[in-house]
Residue frames relative to the residue before (quaternion, step in Angstrom):
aa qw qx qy qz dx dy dz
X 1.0000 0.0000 0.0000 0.0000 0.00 0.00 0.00
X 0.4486 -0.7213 0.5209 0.0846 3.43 -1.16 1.31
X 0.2304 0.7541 -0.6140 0.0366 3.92 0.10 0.77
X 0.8646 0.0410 0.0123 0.5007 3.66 -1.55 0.71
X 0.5498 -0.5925 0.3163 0.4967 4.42 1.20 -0.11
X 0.3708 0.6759 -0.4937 0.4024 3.05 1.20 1.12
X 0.2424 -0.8000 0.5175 0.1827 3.97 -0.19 0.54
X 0.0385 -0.7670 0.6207 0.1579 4.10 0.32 1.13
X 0.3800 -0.4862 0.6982 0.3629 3.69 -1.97 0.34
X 0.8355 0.0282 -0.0664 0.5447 3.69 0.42 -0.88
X 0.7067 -0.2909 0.3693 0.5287 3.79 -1.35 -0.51
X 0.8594 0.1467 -0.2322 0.4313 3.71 0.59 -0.66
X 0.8044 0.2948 -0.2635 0.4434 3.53 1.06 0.27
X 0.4625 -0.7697 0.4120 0.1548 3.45 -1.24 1.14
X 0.4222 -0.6697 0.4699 0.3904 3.63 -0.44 0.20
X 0.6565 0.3090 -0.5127 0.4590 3.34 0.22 0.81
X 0.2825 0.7248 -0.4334 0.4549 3.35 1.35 0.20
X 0.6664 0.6474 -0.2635 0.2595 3.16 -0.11 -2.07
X 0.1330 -0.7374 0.6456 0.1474 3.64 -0.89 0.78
X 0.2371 -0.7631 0.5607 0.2168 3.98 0.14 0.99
X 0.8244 0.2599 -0.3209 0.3870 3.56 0.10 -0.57
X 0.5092 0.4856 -0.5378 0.4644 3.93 1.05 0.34
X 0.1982 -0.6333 0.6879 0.2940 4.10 -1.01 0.63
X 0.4578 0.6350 -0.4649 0.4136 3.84 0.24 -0.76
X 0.8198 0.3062 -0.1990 0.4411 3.50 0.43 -1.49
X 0.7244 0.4610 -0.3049 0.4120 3.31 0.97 -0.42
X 0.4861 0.5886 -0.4038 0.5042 3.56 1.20 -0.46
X 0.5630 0.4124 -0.3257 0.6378 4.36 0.81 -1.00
X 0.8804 0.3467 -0.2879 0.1479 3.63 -0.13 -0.04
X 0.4286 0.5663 -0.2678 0.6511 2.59 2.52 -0.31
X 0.5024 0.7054 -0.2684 0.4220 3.64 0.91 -0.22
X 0.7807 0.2902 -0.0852 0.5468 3.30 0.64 -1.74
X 0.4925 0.5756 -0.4178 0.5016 3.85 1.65 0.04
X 0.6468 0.5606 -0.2901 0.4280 3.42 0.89 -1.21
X 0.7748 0.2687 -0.2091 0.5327 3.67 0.93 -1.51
X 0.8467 0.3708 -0.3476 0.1574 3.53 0.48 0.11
X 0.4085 0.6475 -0.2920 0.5732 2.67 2.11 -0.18
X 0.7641 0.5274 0.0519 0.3678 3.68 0.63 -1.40
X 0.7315 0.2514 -0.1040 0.6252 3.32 -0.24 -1.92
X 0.7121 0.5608 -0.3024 0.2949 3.93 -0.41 -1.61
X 0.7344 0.2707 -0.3462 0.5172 3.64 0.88 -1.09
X 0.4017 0.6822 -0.5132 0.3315 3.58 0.77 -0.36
X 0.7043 0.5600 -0.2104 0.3822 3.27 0.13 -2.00
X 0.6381 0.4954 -0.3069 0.5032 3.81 0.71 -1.75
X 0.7642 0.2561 -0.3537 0.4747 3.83 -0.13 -1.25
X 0.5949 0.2572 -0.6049 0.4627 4.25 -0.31 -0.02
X 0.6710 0.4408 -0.4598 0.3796 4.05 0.11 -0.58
X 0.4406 0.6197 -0.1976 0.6188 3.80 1.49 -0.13
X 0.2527 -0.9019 0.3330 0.1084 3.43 0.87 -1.04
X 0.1702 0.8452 -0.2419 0.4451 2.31 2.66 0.98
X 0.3010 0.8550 -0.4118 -0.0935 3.34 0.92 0.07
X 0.4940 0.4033 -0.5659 0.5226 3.71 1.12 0.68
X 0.6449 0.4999 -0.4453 0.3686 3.29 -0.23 -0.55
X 0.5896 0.6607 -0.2296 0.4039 3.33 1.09 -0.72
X 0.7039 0.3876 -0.2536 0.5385 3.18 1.05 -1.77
X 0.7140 0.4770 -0.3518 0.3726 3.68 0.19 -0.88
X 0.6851 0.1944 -0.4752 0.5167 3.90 0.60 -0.03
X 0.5301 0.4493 -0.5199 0.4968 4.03 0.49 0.51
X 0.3762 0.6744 -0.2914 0.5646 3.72 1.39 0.35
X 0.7807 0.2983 -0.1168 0.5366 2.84 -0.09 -1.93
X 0.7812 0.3734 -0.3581 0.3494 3.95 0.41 -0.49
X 0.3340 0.5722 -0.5169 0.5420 3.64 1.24 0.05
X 0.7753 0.4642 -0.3209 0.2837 3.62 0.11 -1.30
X 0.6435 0.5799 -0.2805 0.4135 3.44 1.27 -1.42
X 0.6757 0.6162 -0.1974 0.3533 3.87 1.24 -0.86
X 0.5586 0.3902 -0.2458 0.6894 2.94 1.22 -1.09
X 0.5077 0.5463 -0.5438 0.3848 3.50 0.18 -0.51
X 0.7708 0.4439 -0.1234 0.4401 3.61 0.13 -1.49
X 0.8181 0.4351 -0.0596 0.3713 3.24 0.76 -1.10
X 0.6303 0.3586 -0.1551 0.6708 3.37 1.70 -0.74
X 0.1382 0.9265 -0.2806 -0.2093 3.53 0.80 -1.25
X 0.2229 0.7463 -0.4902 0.3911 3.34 1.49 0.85
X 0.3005 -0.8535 0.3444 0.2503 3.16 -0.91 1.04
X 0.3411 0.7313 -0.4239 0.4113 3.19 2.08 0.61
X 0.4174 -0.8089 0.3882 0.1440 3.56 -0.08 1.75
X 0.5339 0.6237 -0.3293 0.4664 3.46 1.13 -1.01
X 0.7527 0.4311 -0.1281 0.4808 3.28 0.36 -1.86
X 0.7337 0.2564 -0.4190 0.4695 3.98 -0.03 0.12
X 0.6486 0.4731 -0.4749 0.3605 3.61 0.59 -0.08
X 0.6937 0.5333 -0.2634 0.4062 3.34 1.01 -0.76
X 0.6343 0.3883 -0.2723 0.6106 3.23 1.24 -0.66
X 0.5205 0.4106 -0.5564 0.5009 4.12 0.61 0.05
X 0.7326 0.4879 -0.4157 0.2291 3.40 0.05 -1.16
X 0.7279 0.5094 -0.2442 0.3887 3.36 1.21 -1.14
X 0.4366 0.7201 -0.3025 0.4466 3.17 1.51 -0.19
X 0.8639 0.1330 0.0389 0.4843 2.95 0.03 -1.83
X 0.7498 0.4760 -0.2337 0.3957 3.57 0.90 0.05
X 0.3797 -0.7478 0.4501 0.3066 3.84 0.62 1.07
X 0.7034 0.4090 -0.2483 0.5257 4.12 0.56 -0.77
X 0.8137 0.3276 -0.3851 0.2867 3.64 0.58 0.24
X 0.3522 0.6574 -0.4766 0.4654 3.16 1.81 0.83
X 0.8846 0.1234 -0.3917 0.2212 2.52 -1.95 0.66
X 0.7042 -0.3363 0.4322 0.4519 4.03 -1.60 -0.54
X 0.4762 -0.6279 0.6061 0.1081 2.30 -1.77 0.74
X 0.7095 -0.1465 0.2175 0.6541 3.25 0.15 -1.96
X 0.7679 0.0953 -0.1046 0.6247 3.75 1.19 0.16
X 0.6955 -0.3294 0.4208 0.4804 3.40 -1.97 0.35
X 0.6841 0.5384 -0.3223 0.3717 3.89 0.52 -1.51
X 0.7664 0.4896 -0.0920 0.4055 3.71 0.85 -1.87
X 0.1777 0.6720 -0.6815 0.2288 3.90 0.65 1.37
X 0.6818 -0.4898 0.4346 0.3262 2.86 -2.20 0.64
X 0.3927 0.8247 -0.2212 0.3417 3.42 1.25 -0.37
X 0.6959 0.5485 0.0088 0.4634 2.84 0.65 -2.44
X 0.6826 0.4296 -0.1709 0.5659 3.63 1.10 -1.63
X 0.7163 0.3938 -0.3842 0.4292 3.82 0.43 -0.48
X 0.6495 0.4268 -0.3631 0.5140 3.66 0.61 -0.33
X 0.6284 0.5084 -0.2598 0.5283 3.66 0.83 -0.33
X 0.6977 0.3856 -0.1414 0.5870 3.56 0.41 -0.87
X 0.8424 0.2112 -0.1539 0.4713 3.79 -0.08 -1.35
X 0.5081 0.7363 -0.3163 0.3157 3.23 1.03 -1.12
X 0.8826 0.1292 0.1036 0.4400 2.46 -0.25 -2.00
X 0.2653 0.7909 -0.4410 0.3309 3.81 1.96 -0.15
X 0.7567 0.5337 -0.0345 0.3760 2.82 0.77 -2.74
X 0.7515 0.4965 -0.1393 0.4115 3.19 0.28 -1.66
X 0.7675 0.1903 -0.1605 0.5908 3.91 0.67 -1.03
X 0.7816 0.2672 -0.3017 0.4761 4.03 0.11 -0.34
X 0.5560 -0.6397 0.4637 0.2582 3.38 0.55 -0.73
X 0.5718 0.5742 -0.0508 0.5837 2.84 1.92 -0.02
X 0.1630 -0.5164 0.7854 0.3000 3.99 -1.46 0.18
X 0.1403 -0.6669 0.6935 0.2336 3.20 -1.61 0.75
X 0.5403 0.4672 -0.4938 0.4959 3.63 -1.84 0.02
X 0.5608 -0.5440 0.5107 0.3588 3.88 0.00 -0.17
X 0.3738 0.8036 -0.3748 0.2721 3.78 0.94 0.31
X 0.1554 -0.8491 0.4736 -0.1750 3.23 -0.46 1.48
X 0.1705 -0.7437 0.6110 0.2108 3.42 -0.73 0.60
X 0.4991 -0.7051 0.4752 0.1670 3.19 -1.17 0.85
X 0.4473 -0.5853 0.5638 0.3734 4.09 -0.89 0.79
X 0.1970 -0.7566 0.6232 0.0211 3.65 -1.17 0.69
X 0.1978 0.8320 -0.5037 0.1223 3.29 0.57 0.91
X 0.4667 -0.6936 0.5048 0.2152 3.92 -1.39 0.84
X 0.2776 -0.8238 0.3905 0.3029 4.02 -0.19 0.48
């Protein structure tokens, strides 16, 4: 993010900031990118009741992880394998080796959200609200 010609990695830290050779420091800063860039606006638009807007940057951060974390640049293949990874519900089959809950979110929401504008299949994300 571009403030006043200042170039931020996250909301609270600047890339000239950045110690590159301290991981400690960089792990706290990849963090506060993740929640503030990411997690935080999420949270505001479903509390907003945005709940597309919502799904698609909870979208866009599934993508950015696996990005980093899987890093193949085959899009299909790091989301599905992040999700199953890091997400206890997107393991295993459905109705085949091919048909994972995975497979259907990146297809449906994924690519629903991201290329039509849309969840296909009737697929909804649910408001998550706290009482």
């Amino acid at each position: 993010m571009n403030v006043r010609d200042v170039l931020y990695f996250s909301p609270k830290y600047k890339f000239s900031d950045l110690k590159w050779g301290n991981k400690t420091s960089l792990i706290i800063a990849f963090r506060n990118r993740v929640d503030g860039f990411y997690l935080e606006p999420a949270k505001q638009l479903n509390k907003d009741k945005s709940g597309f807007a919502t799904g698609v940057l909870c979208i866009t951060t599934v993508d950015f992880l696996a990005r980093i974390s899987i890093g193949t640049d085959r899009v299909r293949e790091r989301i599905t394998d992040w999700l199953k990874t890091n997400i206890v519900g997107f393991r295993g089959n459905l109705n085949s080796p091919k048909q994972t809950l995975a497979n259907r979110f990146y297809d449906e929401f994924r690519n629903g959200l991201v290329h039509e504008g849309r969840i296909k299949n009737a697929g909804q994300f649910p408001m998550v609200t706290k009482n």
